[in-house]
C-alpha positions in Angstrom: 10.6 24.9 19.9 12.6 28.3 20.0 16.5 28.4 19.8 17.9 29.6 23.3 21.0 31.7 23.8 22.2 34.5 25.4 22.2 38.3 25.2 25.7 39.4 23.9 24.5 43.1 26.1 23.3 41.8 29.3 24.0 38.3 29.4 20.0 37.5 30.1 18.4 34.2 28.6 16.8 34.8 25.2 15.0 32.7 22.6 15.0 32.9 18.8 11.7 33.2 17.2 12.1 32.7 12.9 10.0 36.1 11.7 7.9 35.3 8.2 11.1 37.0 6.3 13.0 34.0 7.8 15.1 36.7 10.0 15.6 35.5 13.6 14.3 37.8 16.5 15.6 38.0 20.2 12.6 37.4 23.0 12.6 37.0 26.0 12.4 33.5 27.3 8.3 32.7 28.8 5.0 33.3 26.6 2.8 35.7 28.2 -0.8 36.8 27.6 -2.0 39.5 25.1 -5.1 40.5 23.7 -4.1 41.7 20.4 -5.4 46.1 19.9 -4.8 48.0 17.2 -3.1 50.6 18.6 -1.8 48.8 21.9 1.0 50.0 23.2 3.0 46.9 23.8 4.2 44.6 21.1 4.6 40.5 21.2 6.2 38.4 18.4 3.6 35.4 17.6 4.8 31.9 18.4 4.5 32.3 14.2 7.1 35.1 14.3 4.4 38.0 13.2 5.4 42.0 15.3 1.5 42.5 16.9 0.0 45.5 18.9 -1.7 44.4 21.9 -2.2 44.8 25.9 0.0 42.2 27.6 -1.4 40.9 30.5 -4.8 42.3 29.9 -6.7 43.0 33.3 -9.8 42.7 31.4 -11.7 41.0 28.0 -10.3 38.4 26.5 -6.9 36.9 25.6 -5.8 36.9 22.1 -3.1 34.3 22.5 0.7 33.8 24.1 3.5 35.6 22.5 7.2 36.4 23.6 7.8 40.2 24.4 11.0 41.4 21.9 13.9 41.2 24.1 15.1 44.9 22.8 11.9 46.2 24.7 13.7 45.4 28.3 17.3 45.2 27.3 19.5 47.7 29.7 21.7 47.5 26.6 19.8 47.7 23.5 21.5 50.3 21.7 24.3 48.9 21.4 22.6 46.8 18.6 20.6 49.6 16.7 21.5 50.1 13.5 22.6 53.3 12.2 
C-alpha cells in the first residue's frame, strides 16, 4: 500500500509510490488502465514505481496493467516544484 498525503500546491490527495532508485513519486490517488506504447503520449508510474509510455484508458486492444498517473501531470501548480 502507497503512503497518502497531500499536495503542498493544490492541497489535492496524493499517494507516494517508492521508484526503483528508492526516490518517492507524487500520484494521483486511483489506478487506472494503460496499455503500455512505446511512444504513448501519456505516462503511469507502475504499482512497482517504473516511469512507462502508454495510452491510458485505451478505447481499444488490450490493457497492459493499472498504474497511477504522476501527480505533476494535472497539478494547477506544478512549477512551483521544478527544479532549476
Amino acid at each position: 500500500m502507497a503512503n497518502t498525503g497531500k499536495c503542498r500546491g493544490c492541497g489535492a490527495k496524493i499517494v507516494w509510490v517508492k521508484t526503483p532508485a528508492g526516490k518517492n513519486m507524487p500520484c494521483n490517488p486511483g489506478l487506472v488502465p494503460y496499455r503500455e506504447e512505446y511512444k504513448g503520449k501519456d505516462k503511469v508510474v507502475t504499482m512497482g514505481g517504473e516511469v512507462v509510455s502508454c495510452r491510458t484508458f485505451p478505447a481499444y486492444g488490450p490493457v497492459t496493467d493499472m498504474g497511477y498517473i504522476p501527480h505533476f501531470a494535472t497539478c494547477p501548480n506544478a512549477k512551483q516544484f521544478s527544479r532549476k
